[in-house]
C-alpha positions in Angstrom: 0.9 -31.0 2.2 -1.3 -27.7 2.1 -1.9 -26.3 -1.7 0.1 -23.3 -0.7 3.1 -25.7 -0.8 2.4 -27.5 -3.5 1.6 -24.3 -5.2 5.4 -22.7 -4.7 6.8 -26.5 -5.2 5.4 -26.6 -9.0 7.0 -22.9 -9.7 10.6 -23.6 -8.3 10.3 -26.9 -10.2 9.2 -25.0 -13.2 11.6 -22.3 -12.3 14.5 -24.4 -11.8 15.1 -25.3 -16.0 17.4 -22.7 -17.6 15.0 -22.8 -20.7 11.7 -22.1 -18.9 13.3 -19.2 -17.4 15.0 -18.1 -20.6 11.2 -18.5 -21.6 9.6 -16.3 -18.8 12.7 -13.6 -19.4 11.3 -13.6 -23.4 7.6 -13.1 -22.3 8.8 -10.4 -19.4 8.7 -8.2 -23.0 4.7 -8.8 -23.8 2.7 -11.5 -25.2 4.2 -14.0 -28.0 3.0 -16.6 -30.6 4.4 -19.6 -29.3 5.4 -20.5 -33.3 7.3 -17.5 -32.6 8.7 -18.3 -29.0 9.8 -21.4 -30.1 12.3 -20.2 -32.6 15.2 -18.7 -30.2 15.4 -22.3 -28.8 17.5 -25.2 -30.6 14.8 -28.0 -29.6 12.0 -30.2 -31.3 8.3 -28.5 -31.1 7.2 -31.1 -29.2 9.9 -30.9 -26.3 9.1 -27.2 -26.2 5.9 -27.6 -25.8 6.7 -29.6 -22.8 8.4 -26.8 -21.4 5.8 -24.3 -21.9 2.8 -26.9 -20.5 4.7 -27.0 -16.8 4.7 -23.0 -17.2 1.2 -22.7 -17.7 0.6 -25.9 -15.3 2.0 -24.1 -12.1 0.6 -21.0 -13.6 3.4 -19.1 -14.9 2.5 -18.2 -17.8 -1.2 -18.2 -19.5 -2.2 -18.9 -23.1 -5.0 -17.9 -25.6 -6.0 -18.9 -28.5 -7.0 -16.8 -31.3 -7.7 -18.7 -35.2 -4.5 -20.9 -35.4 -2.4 -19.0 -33.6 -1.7 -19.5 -29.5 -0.4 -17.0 -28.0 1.9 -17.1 -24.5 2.0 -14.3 -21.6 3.3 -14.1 -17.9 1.0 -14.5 -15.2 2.7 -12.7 -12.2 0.6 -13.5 -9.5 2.5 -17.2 -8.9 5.8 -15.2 -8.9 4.9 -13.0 -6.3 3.8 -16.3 -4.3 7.5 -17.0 -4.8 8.9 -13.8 -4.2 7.3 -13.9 -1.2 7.9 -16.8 0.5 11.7 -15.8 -0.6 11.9 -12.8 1.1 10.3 -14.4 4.2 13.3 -16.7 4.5 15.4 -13.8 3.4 14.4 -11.8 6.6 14.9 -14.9 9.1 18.1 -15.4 8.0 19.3 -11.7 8.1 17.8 -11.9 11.6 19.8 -15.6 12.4 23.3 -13.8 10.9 22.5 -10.4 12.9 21.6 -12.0 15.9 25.5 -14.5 15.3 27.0 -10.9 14.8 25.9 -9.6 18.3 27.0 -12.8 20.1 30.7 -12.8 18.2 30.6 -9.4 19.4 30.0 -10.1 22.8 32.1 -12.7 22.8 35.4 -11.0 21.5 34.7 -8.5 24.0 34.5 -10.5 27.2 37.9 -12.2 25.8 39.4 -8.5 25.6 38.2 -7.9 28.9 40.3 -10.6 30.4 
């Protein structure tokens, strides 16, 4: 499997919890101390934690260390890896539904011409 795929497999894994993206939506609004971060969810630390290491794994999100204190931000480039392999299938199936459109076109119009 090429890394390119295993690349977009890791971020629609990552993508595909309701609290990682709750997650991403919270660090779409800058930088956070993950202490802080980890209050708005009702979960151990150490579950968290797991949540925000398969975020930073497929490269979601980034952390730094500063003192004591670790700090979380979004990484965009992986998104647009997504977003664009999205919109790739996005256009062939426009193009599949467009191209269904024209034949039930044709096809209700040879039955009206009979």
């Amino acid at each position: 499997m090429p890394n390119e795929a295993i690349a977009l497999d890791s971020i629609f894994h990552a993508l595909a919890n309701p609290t990682r993206r709750e997650v991403l939506g919270r660090l779409g609004r800058g930088p956070v101390a993950m202490t802080e971060l980890s209050k708005a969810f009702q979960m151990a630390l150490p579950s968290f934690l797991q949540h925000l290491q398969v975020l930073e794994k497929c490269g979601l999100v980034r952390s730094r260390k500063t003192g004591r204190v670790r700090v979380y931000e979004l990484e965009p480039a992986p998104m647009k890896a997504a977003e664009h392999w999205l919109e790739a299938q996005r256009t062939q199936w426009e193009t599949r539904f467009d191209q269904l459109d024209a034949f039930l076109i044709s096809q209700k119009e040879k039955q009206n011409e009979n």
